[in-house]
N, C-alpha and C positions, 0 to 999 in steps of 0.2 A: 171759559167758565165750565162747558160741561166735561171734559179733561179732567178739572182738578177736582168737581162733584164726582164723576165717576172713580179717582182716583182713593179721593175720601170716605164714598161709600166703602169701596173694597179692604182698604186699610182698617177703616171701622170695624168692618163686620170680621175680620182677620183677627182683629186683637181681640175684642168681643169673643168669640171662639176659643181664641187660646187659652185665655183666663179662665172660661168657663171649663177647659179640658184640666189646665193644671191646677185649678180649685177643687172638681168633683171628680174626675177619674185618676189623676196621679196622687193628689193630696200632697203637691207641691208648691210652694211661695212661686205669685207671678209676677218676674222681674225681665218686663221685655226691654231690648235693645229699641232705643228708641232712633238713632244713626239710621238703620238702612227705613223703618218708617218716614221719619223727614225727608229721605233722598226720595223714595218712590210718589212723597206728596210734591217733590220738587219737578222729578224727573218725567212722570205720565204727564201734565198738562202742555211742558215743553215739546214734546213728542207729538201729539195730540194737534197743537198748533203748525208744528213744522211739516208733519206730513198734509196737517190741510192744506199749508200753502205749498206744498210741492201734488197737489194734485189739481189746485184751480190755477197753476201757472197758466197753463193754454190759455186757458179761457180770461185769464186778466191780459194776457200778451196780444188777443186777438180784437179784431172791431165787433161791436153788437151785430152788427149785420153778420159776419161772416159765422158767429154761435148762430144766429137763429137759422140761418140757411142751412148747418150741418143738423140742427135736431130735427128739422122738416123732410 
């Protein structure tokens, strides 16, 4: 969940921007690509998961005993 919030905030405030640049400083129609939006809303939470579980491996692979005695 906070993957894909953090993902949506970023996206949000990205397109948010844009619009506002190509409405008041270009004076141009704003027609974004919406493809790589979906993919980034697709792609960061996936990532986000995956490296979490490739960083509490140890510690799911190990006994409770043997975490509390390395943080001690």
């Amino acid at each position: 969940i906070l993957g894909f919030l953090g993902a949506l905030t970023g996206v949000g405030l990205s397109v948010l921007f844009s619009w506002a640049l190509a409405r008041w400083e270009l004076e141009i129609p704003f027609e974004p690509n919406w493809l790589p939006v979906l993919t980034v809303l697709l792609v960061i939470p996936l990532l986000t998961v995956g490296i979490g579980l490739l960083n509490s491996r140890a510690v799911v692979t190990q006994s409770p005993l043997e975490v509390l005695r390395k943080e001690l």
